[in-house]
LUMTORKE-351719 format. One record per residue (C-alpha): residue in one letter; x, y, z. Coordinates in Angstrom, 1 decimal. Example, Ala and Ser with C-alpha at 12.3 -4.5 7.8 and 13.67 -1.06 7.14 Angstrom:
<zases>
- kedren X Y Z
- A 12.3 -4.5 7.8
- S 13.7 -1.1 7.1
</zases>
This chain:
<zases>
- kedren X Y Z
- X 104.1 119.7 100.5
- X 101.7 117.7 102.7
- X 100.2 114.4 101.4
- X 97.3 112.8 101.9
- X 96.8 111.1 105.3
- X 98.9 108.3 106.0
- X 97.4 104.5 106.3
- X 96.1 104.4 109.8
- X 94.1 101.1 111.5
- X 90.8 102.9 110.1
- X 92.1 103.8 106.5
- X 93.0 100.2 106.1
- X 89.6 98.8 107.1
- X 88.2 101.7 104.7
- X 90.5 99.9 101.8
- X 89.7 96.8 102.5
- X 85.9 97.2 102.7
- X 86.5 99.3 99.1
- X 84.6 97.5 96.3
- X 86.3 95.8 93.5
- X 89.4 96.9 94.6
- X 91.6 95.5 91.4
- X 94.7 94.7 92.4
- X 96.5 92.6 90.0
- X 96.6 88.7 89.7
- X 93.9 88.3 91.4
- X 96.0 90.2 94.5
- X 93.7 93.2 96.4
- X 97.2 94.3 98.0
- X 99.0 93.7 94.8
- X 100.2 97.5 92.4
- X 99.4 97.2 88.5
- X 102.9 96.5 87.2
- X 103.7 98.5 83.8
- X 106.8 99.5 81.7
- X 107.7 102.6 83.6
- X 106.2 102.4 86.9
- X 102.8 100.9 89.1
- X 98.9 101.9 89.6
- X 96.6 100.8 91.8
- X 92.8 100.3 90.9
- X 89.5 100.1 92.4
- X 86.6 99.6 90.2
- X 82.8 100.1 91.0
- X 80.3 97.3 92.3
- X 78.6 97.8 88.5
- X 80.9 94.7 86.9
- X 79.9 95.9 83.5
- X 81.6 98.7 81.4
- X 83.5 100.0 80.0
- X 83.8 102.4 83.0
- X 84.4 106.0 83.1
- X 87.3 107.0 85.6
- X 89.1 109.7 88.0
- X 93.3 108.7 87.6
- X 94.0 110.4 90.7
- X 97.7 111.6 91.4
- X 98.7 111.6 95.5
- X 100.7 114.6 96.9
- X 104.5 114.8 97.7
- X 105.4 111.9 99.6
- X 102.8 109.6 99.3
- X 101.8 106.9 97.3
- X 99.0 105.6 95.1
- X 98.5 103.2 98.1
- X 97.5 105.8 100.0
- X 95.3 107.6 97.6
- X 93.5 104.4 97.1
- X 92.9 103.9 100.6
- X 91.7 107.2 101.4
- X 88.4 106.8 102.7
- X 87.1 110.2 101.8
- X 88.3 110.4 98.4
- X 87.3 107.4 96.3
- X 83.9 105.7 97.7
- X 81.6 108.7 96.6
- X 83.5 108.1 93.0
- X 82.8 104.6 93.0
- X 79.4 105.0 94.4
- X 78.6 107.1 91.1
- X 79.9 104.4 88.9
- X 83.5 105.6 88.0
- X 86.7 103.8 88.4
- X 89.4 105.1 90.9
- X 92.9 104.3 89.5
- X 95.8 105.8 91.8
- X 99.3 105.7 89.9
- X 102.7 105.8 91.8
- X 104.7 108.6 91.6
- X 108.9 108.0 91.2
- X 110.5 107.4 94.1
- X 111.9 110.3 96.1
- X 116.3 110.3 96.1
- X 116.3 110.1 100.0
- X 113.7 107.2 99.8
- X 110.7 109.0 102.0
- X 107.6 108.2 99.4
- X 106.8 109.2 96.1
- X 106.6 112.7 93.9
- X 106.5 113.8 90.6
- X 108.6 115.2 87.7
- X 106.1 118.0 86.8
- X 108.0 120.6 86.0
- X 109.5 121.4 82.5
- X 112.2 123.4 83.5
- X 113.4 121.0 86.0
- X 115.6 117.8 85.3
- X 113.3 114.9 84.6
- X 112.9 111.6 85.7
- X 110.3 110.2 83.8
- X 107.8 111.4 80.9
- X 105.1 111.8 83.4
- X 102.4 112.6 80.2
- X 103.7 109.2 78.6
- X 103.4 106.9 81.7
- X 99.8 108.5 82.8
- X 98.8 107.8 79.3
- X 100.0 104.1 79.9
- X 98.8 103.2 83.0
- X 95.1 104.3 80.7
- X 96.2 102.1 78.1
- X 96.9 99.1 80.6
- X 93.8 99.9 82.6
- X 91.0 99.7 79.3
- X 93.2 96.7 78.2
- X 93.2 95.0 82.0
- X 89.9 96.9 83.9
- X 87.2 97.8 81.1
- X 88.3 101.6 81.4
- X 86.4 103.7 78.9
- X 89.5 105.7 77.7
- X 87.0 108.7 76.5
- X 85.8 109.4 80.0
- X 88.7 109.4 81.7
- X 89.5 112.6 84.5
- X 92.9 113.6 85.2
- X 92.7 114.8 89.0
- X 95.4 115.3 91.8
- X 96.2 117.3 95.1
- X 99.0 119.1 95.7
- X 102.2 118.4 93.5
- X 99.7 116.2 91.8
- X 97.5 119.0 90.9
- X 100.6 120.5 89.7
- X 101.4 117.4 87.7
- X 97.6 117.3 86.4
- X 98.1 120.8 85.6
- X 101.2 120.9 83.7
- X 99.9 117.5 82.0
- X 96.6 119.3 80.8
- X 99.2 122.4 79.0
- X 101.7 120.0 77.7
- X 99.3 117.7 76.0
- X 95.3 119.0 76.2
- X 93.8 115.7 74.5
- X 95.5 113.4 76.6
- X 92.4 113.2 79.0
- X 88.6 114.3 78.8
- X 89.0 117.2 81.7
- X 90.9 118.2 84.2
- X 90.5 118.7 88.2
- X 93.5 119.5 90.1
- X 93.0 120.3 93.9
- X 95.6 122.3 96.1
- X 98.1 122.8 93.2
- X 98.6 124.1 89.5
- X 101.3 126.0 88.1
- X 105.1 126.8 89.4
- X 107.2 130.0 88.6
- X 108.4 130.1 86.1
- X 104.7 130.0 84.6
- X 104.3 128.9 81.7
- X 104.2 131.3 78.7
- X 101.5 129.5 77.0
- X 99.7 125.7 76.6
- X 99.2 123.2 73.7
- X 95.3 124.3 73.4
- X 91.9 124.5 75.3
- X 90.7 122.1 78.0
- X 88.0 121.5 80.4
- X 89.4 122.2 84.0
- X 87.5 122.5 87.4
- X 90.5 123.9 89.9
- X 89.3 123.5 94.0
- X 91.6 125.2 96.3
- X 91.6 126.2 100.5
- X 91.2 129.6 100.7
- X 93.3 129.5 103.9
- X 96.1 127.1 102.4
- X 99.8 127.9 103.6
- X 101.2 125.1 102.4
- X 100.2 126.3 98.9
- X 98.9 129.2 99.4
- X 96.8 131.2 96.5
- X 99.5 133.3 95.7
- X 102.9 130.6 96.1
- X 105.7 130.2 98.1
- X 109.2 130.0 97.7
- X 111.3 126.9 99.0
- X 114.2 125.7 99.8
- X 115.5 129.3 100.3
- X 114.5 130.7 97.4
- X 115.3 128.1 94.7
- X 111.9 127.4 93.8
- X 108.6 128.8 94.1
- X 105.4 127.5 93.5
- X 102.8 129.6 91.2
- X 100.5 132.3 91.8
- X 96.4 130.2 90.9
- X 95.3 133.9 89.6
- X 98.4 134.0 87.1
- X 97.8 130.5 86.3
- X 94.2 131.2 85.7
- X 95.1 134.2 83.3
- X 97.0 131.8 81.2
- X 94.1 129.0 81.5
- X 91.8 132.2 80.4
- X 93.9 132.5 77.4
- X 94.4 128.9 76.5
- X 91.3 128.6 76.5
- X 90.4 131.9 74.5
- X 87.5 133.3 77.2
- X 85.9 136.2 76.2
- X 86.7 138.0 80.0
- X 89.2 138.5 82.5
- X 86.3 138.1 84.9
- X 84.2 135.0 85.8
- X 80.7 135.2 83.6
- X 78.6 133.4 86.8
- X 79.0 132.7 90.5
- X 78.1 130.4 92.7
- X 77.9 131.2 96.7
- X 77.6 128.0 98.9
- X 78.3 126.7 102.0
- X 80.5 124.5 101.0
- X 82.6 126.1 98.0
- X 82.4 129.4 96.3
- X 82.9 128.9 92.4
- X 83.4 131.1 89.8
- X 82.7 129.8 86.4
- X 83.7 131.2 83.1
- X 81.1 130.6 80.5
- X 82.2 132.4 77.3
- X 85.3 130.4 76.2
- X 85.9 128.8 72.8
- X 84.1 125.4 71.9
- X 84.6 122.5 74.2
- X 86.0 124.2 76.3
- X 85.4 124.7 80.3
- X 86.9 126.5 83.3
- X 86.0 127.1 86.9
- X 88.0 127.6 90.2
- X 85.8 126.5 93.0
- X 87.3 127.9 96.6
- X 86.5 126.5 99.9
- X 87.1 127.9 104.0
- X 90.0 125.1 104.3
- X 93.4 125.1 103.9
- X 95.9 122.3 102.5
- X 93.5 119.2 102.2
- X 90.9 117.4 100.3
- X 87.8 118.9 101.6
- X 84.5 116.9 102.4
- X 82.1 116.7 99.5
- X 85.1 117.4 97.2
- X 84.4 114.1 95.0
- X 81.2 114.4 94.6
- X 82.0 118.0 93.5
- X 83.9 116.9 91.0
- X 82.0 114.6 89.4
- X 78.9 116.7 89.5
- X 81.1 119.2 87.6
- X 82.1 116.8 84.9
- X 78.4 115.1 84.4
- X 77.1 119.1 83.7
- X 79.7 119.9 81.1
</zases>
């Protein structure tokens, strides 16, 4: 899968120009060192707290690093006040960048659940994280991995907002219980397209979104197969299902783009979670 854009001259400045960037011991350059693994942090100009926060997870072959210094990604989060916290993903057997072990079927390296739920832990202890308001958000294999995080364990995190990636075939027969999820995908994505691929000659196959959403439908115990209200923009094209049980929240928000973090994508996000 594709990852977010590598560091370039002007993604560095971007980083480096980032408020509040938290790196630790005092070190802007410097990953958050836990038992299991690294984060990087950015917190907004606002010094007090505690702060909500959007733990974003990169793509295949990338890095927190490079989340984190993505200028399009974490300044409009900032700007409205939330931390952006950017946890590595294990390193890859050949050595090129990072993944993650999403999948339940497949061997796995690390309890990805556990360690997200640490580097949350380390952050209220460290950064003045508000652990209530906490979004679990990531594009590509990380949307996968937020996505197979929100079925495995649904109380983990407030909500939910994986971008270019949920489910893999197998699906999953069923999840834990009901959560709030905002799923953004490129309608003209062929990296992961709408309906999956298979890779690596048929081994494995990434999921079909519309299956996934059937079972996110059920999970969350919607009254319809159908969306209850739409949204046509110029930007995204959401449909939003209304009648689901208590607390509970689901939308799949589409754009004309294809493998990438679109433009306003953020700020769509956080919108999203502000109305719930």
């Amino acid at each position: 899968m594709k990852s977010e854009i590598c560091l370039s001259g002007a993604v560095l400045a971007a980083l480096t120009a980032m408020p509040a960037v938290a790196g630790c011991a005092d070190d802007s350059d410097a990953a958050c060192e836990i038992d299991g693994g690294s984060y990087h942090i950015a917190l907004p100009e606002d010094s007090g707290g505690p702060h909500p926060a959007v733990l974003f997870l990169h793509g295949w072959g990338s890095s927190g690093a490079n989340a984190i210094g993505n200028g399009s990604i974490s300044p409009p989060i900032l700007d409205r006040g939330y931390a952006f916290i950017a946890p590595d993903g294990m390193p890859r057997s050949n050595g090129n960048g990072r993944t993650w072990s999403f999948h339940p079927d497949w061997p796995e390296a690390r309890d990805e659940v556990a360690f997200l739920e640490a580097v949350i832990a380390d952050a209220v202890e460290m950064h003045g994280i508000d652990p209530d308001q906490v979004i679990l958000s990531g594009f590509s294999i990380g949307g996968s991995m937020t996505a197979y995080a929100a079925c495995a364990q649904p109380d983990a995190f407030d909500a939910y907002a994986p971008l270019g990636g949920n489910f893999w075939r197998p699906h999953p027969e069923t999840c834990a219980g009901p959560v709030r999820m905002l799923h953004t995908h490129g309608w003209t994505d062929t990296t992961v397209p709408l309906e999956g691929r298979y890779l690596r000659d048929g081994q494995i196959a990434q999921g079909d979104v519309f299956a996934a959403f059937e079972i996110w439908r059920d999970t969350n115990g919607c009254d319809a197969m159908r969306a209850d209200s739409f949204e046509i923009g110029t930007e995204y094209w959401r449909r939003i299902w209304e009648r689901c049980s208590d607390g509970a929240a689901l939308e799949l928000a589409l754009f004309p783009g294809g493998h990438v973090v679109p433009a306003g994508w953020s700020e769509l996000v956080i919108d999203w979670y502000e109305g719930l």
